[in-house]
VEXRO-858911 format. One record per residue (C-alpha): y, z, x. Coordinates in steps of 0.2 Angstrom, whole numbers, padded with zeros to 4 digits, always signed. Layout:
<rs>
YZX/...
</rs>
This chain:
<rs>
-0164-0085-0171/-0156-0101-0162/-0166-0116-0161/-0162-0132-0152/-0167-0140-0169/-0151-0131-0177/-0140-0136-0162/-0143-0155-0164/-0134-0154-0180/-0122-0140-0178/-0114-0145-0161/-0100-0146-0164/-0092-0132-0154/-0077-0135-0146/-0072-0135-0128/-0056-0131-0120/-0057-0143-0105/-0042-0137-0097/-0050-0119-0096/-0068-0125-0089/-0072-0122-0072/-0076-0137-0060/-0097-0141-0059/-0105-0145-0045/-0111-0164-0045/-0128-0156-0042/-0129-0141-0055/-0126-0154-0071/-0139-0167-0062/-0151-0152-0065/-0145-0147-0081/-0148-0165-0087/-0166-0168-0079/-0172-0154-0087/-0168-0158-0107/-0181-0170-0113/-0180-0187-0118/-0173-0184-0137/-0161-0170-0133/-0154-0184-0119/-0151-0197-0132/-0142-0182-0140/-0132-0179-0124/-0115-0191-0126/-0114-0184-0144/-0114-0165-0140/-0102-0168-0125/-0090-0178-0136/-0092-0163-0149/-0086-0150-0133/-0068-0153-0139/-0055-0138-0137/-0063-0120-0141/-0068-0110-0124/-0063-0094-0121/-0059-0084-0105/-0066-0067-0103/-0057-0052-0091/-0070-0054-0077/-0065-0072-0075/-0080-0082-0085/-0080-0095-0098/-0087-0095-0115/-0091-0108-0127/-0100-0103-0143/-0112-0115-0153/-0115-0109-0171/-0119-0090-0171/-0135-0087-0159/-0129-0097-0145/-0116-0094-0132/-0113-0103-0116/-0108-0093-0102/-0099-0100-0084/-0099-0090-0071/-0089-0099-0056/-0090-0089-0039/-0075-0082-0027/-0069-0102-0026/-0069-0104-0045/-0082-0118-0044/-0098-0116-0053/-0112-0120-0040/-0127-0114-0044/-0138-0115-0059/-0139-0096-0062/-0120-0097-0065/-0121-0107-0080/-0132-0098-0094/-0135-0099-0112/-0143-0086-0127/-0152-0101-0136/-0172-0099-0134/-0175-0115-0125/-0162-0109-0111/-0160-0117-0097/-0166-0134-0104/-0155-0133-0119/-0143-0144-0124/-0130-0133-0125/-0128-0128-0106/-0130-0147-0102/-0115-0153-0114/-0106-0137-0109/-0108-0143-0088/-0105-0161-0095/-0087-0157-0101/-0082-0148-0086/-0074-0158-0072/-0084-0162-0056/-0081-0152-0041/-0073-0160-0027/-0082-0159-0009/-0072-0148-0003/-0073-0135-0016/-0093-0133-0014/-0100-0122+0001/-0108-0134+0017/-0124-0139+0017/-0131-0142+0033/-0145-0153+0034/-0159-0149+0050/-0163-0166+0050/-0146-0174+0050/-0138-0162+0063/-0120-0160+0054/-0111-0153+0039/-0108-0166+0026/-0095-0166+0011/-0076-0164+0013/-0061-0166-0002/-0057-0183-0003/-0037-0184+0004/-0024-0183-0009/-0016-0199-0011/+0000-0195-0016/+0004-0201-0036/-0015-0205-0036/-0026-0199-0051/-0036-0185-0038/-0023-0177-0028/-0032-0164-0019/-0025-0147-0010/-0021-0151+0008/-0023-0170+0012/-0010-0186+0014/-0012-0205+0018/-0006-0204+0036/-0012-0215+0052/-0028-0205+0058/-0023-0196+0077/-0028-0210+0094/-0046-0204+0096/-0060-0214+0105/-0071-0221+0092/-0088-0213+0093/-0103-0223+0098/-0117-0229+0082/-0130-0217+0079/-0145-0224+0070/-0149-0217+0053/-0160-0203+0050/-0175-0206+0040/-0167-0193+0026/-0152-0203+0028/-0160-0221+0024/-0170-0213+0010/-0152-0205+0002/-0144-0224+0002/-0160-0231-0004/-0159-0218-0019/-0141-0221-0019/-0142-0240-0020/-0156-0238-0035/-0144-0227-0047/-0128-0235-0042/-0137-0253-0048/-0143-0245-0062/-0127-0239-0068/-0118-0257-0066/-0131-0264-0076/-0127-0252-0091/-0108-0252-0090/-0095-0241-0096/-0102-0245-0113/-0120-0237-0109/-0116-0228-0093/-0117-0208-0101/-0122-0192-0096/-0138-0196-0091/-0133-0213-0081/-0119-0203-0073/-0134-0188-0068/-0144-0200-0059/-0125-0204-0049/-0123-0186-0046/-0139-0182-0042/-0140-0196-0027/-0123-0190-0022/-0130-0171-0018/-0145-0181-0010/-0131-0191+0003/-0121-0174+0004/-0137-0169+0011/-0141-0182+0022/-0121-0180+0030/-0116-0197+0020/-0100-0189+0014/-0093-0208+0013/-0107-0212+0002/-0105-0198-0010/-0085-0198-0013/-0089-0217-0018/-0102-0209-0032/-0090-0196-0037/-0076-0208-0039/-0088-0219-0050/-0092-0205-0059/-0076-0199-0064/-0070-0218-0069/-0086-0219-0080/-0081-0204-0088/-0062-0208-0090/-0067-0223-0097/-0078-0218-0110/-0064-0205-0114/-0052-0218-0117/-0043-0209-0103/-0022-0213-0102/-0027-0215-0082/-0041-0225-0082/-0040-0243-0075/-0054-0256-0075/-0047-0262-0060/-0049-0247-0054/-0066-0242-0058/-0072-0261-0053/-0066-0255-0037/-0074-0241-0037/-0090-0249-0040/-0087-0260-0026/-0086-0247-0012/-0099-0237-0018/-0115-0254-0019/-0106-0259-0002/-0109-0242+0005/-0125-0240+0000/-0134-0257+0003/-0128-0258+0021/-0132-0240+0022/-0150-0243+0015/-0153-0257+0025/-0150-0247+0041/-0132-0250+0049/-0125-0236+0059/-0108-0231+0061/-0096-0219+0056/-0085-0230+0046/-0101-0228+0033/-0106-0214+0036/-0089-0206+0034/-0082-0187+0042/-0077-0174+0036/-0060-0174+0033/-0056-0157+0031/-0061-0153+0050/-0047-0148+0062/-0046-0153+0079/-0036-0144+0092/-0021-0155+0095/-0011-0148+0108/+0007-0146+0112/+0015-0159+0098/+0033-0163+0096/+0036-0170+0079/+0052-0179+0068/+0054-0178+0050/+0055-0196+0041/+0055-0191+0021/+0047-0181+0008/+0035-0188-0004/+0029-0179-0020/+0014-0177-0028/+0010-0176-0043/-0010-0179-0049/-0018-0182-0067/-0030-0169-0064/-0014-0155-0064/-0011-0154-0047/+0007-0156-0040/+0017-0154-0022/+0024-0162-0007/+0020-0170+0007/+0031-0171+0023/+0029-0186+0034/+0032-0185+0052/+0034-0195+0067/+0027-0191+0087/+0038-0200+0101/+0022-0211+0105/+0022-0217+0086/+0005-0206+0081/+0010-0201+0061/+0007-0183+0056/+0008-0175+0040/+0014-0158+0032/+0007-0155+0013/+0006-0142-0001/-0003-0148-0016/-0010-0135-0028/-0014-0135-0046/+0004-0134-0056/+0007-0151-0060/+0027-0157-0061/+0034-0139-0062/+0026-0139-0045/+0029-0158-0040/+0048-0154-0042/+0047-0139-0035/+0039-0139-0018/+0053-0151-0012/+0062-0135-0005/+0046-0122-0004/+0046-0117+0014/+0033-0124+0026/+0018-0116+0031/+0016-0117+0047/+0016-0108+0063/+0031-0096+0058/+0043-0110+0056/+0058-0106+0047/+0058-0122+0038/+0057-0129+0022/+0053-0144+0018/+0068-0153+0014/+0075-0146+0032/+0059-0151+0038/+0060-0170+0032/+0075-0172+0042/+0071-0161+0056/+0057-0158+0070/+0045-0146+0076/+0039-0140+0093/+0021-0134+0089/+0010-0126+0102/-0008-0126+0099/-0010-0138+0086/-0026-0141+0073/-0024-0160+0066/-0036-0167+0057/-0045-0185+0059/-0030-0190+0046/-0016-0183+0050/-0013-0167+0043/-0007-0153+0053/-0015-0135+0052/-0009-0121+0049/-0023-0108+0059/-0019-0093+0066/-0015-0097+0082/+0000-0110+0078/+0016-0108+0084/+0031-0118+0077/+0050-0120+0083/+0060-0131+0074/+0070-0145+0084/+0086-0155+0078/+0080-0171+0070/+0082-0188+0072/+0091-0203+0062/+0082-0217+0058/+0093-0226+0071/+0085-0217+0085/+0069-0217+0092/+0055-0214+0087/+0060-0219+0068/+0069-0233+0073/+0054-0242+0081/+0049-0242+0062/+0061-0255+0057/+0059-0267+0073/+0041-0274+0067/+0045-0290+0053/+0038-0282+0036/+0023-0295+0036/+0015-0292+0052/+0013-0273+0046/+0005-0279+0031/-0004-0289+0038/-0012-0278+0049/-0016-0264+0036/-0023-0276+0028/-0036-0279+0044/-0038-0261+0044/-0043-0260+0025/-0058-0265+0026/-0065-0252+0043/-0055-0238+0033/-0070-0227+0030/-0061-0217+0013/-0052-0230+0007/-0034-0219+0010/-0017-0225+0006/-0008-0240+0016/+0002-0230+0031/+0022-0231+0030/+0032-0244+0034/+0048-0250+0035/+0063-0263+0034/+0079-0268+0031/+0083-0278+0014/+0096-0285+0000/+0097-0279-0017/+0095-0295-0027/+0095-0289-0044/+0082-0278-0057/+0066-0285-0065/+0063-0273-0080/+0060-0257-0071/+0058-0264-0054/+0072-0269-0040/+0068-0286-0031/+0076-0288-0013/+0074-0297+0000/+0071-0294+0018/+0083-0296+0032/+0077-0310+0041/+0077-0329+0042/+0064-0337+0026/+0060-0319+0017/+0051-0321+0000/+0057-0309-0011/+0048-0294-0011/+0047-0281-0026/+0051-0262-0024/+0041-0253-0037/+0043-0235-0041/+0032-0224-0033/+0030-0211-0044/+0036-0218-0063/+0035-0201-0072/+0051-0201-0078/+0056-0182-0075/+0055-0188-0056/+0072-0197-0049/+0061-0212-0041/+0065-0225-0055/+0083-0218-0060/+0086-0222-0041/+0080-0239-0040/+0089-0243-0056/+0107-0237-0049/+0102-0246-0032/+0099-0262-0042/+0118-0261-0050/+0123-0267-0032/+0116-0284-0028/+0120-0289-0012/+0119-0271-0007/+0108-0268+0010/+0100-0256+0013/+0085-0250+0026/+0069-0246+0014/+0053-0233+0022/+0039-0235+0010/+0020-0239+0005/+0015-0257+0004/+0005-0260-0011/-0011-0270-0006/-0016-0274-0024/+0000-0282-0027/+0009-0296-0022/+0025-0292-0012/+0024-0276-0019/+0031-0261-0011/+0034-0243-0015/+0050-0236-0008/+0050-0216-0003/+0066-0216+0005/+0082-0227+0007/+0093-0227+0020/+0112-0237+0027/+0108-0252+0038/+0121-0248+0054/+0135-0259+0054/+0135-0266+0041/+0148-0264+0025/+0142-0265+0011/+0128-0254+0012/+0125-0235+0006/+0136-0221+0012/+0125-0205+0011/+0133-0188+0016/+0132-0184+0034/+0120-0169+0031/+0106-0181+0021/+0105-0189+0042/+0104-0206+0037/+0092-0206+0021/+0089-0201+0004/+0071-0195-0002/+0071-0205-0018/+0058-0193-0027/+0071-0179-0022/+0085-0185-0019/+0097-0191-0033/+0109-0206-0030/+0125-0206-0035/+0140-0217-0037/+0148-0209-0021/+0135-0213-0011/+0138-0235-0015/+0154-0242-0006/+0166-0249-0019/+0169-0266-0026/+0151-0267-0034/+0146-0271-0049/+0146-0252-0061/+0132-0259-0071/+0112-0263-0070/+0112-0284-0064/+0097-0293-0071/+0089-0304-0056/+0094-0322-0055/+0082-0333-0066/+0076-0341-0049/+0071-0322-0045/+0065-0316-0060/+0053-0333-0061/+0048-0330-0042/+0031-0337-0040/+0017-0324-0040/+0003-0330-0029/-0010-0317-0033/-0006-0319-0051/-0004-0338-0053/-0020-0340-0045/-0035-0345-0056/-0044-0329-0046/-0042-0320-0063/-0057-0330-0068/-0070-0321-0057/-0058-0304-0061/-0063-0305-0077/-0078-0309-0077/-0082-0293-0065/-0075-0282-0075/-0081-0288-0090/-0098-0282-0081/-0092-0265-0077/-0087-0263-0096/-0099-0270-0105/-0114-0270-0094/-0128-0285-0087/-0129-0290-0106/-0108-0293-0106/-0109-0303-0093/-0125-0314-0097/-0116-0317-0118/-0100-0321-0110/-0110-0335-0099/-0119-0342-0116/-0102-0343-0124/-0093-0353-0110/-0096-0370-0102/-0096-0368-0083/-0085-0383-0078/-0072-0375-0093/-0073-0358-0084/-0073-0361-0065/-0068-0379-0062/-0049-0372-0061/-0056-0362-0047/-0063-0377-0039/-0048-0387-0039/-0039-0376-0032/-0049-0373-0018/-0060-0357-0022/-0076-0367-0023/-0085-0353-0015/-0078-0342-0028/-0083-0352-0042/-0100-0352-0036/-0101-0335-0033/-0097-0331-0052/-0108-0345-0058/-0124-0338-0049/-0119-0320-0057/-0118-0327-0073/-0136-0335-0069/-0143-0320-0063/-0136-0310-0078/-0145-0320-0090/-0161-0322-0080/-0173-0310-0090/-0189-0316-0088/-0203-0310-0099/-0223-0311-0102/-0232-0317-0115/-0230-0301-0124/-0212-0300-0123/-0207-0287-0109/-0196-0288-0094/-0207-0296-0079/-0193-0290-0067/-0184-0276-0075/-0176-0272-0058/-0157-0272-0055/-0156-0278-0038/-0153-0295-0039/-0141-0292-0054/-0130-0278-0041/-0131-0290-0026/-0124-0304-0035/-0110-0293-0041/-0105-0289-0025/-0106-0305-0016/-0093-0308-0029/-0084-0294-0030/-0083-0292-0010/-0078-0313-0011/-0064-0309-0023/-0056-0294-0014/-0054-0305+0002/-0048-0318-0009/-0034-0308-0015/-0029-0300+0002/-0027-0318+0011/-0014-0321-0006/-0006-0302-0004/-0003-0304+0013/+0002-0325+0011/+0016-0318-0002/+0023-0305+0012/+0029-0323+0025/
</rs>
């Protein structure tokens, strides 16, 4: 006979992560509610224990066995996602509130909106919850999506908030507070339940903007805790940012759709579209997932999208660079397809960009056009900092937080700097700008490429990438290309039209005009020691001090306060200008350590609130900072 008793001390079963099915946020926020206050102490332990022993049956479930009496089933439906409670049993006695279901559903990977069935909610009149976009590269690459410029559509007018949806980002605001003030450190299973389960609450209430933000918090605190190879602090500091912005102006009662979010996997009939190939982008996810994304071009300057991301990782990455395209009959592929055009009749586009692929397409191909024609050309008119400039502007109304659109330029190879190539634009007083690899995985041809290209200094070339908004003078390239008219400058063969996918594409020495340098260059000194301004700031400061909050929790930040002298840590700031800044980390620290207590010894004021709030007055203060200095190091 099983008891939970003998579980506590022999859980130390091992599951196979990789052969789990994805949980619904809600299904583990049950599972955890119901296990009672010891067995939740118990909780991170037994998940940590989950290590590398399910098993696949013939009828598609997943097993995991604890000790001899107890066996965890998984029983994911038709999408493979287990969304129910029912579909997620165990033998032991105390099933369903045993700790083996729960740590079982706690090693499984979160579902993504778009894998769980829609939810209507009567009150709030729509259908909530859509896959996040697949940012290319990015750690969440999800089947079917791309950073692309959303369609012209009229912005819809404010609707006030429903009653279920002000309660969803009250509850929202409460647990996301909550989970700052533990940190990485003390943010576990059950601190990650109370996430989830506000996130099913916002599905419901048709907040998907609000729940993706939990999600994504979720799966940082849980990479994290890991020790993850793809967690960043930054990122996850981030993360939290978005999520508390959300929520509080949510809960306090501002309308919009840029909170509320859309669905992003609805298609919207689109019309007759004619539409030109401008390069091939890769994907390539740490959750496994891999593909391509085409990138296209209208004549009136709208940007479309053509993906295929599905789980295979780089064999699929590498791969789906000449699979064909699925849409409307085309007899494309997408290599054709990246430096071509199609006629589509009856188009489905969705708010982002992405072309459908419904029944009732119809696709012809058309010649495409060179970079040096209209409409790609327009591209590499507009002065590189204007463009970042105004994605910057648009950072902050971007309601899921997707990836910079493409833009373009023509520069001068100046020399490598370790891995990168630093150039500089074509134009009167350029700074030097900094091309980073897009993808670095070294079994994809993006750093090889930018390592022949920095062999040539002097070399020009016109670049189509990403702007990096993190960085300074960052950009990622995706495709190269021959500046017209000039000598020396790349010589590609006449079937490539004009460009070179650089994640496709390999470089070779035919493809450089002659007289070069043969060999790698190293950047000037005056290049290599190229002030950073985002770096060189005193900004660092605040960053730390943030993310020492998202690690280690209120506590972190109130002992790291005690052990520094104010005018030590934040008078740089103030003498160089960031007095608000320093203010604004000063009254964090404050509010960290403000823990007042009775005569007995308890907390008087054991709410978050004030603690979250200050964090993001200077969090939200910081990440303006930093976008003045990012788009000051583009002029």
């Amino acid at each position: 006979m099983s008891t939970e008793t003998n579980a506590d001390t022999e859980l130390s079963a091992d599951v196979n992560t990789g052969l789990l099915p994805p949980v619904a946020p809600e299904v583990l926020a049950e599972a955890v509610e119901n296990l009672t206050a010891r067995l939740r102490k118990k909780l991170d332990a037994a998940i940590e224990g989950c290590a590398a022993g399910a098993a696949r049956a013939d009828d598609g479930s997943v097993t995991v066995r604890f000790g001899e009496d107890a066996l965890v089933t998984l029983r994911p439906g038709p999408a493979g996602t287990v969304t129910a409670a029912e579909q997620a049993v165990c033998t032991c006695l105390l099933a369903p509130r045993c700790l083996h279901r729960a740590a079982v559903l706690g090693a499984a990977p979160l579902a993504d909106a778009g894998q769980l069935p829609p939810e209507p909610d009567p009150e709030a009149g729509s259908v909530p919850g859509a896959a996040p976009a697949a940012v290319p590269g990015g750690a969440e690459a999800a089947s079917g999506s791309a950073p692309v410029a959303p369609p012209s559509t009229p912005e819809p007018a404010p609707v006030a908030l429903t009653a279920a949806q002000l309660g969803a980002a009250a509850a929202l605001w409460q647990a996301a507070a909550e989970a700052l003030a533990a940190g990485v450190t003390a943010g576990g299973a059950v601190v990650q339940a109370e996430l989830l389960r506000a996130a099913h609450t916002a599905r419901l209430a048709g907040l998907p903007r609000a729940e993706a933000a939990t999600l994504r918090v979720v799966r940082g605190l849980r990479a994290a805790r890991e020790r993850s190879g793809a967690h960043r602090l930054g990122d996850l500091t981030g993360a939290f940012r978005e999520l508390l912005h959300t929520a509080g102006l949510l809960a306090s009662g501002t309308p919009g759709p840029a909170l509320t979010g859309t669905a992003r996997r609805a298609y919207q009939p689109g019309g007759s579209l004619r539409v030109y190939g401008l390069c091939r982008e890769p994907v390539l996810s740490a959750t496994g997932y891999g593909g391509v994304v085409t990138h296209l071009l209208a004549p009136d300057g709208a940007r479309y999208s053509v993906s295929d991301v599905r789980p295979g990782g780089l064999a699929r990455a590498r791969g789906a660079g000449s699979a064909s395209v699925a849409l409307g009959g085309a007899a494309l592929d997408h290599a054709g397809l990246a430096r071509g055009g199609l006629r589509i009749a009856g188009a489905t586009v969705s708010a982002d960009g992405r072309l459908g692929a419904g029944r009732g397409v119809q696709a012809t191909p058309l010649r495409g056009v060179r970079w040096t024609e209209e409409p790609a050309a327009g591209l590499f008119a507009r002065p590189a900092a204007e463009a970042v400039a105004a994605r910057l502007a648009d950072r902050d109304t971007d309601p899921d937080g997707a990836a910079p659109a493409l833009l373009g330029c023509e520069v001068t190879v100046v020399g490598a700097a370790g891995e990168d190539l630093l150039v500089r634009e074509v134009r009167a007083d350029a700074p030097l700008l900094r091309l980073r690899a897009a993808h670095p995985h070294p079994e994809l041809p993006h750093t090889a490429n930018l390592r022949r290209i920095a062999a040539h200094p002097g070399l020009v070339l016109r670049v189509l990438g990403r702007p990096d908004l993190d960085r300074a003078a960052t950009l990622r390239p995706l495709a190269v290309g021959p500046v017209p008219g000039a000598e020396y400058t790349l010589r590609l063969p006449e079937e490539w039209l004009g460009r070179a996918d650089l994640g496709y594409d390999l470089l070779q020495g035919s493809h450089f005009p002659p007289g070069t340098a043969e060999t790698p260059a190293p950047a000037p000194a005056s290049a290599a020691e190229a002030p950073d301004l985002l770096a060189d700031s005193p900004l660092w400061r605040v960053r730390r001090l943030l993310e020492t909050g998202v690690a280690g929790g209120r506590r972190a930040v109130a002992e790291a306060a005690r052990t520094a002298e104010p005018l030590t840590s934040y008078g740089p700031l103030r003498r160089a200008g960031f007095t608000a800044a320093a203010e604004l980390a000063t009254a964090l620290a404050a509010e960290a350590d403000r823990r007042p207590r009775d005569s007995f010894g308890r907390l008087t004021d054991p709410s978050p609130d004030a603690y979250a709030w200050a964090w993001l007055a200077a969090s939200t203060h910081l990440a303006a900072a930093e976008r003045s200095l990012v788009a000051a190091s583009w002029t």
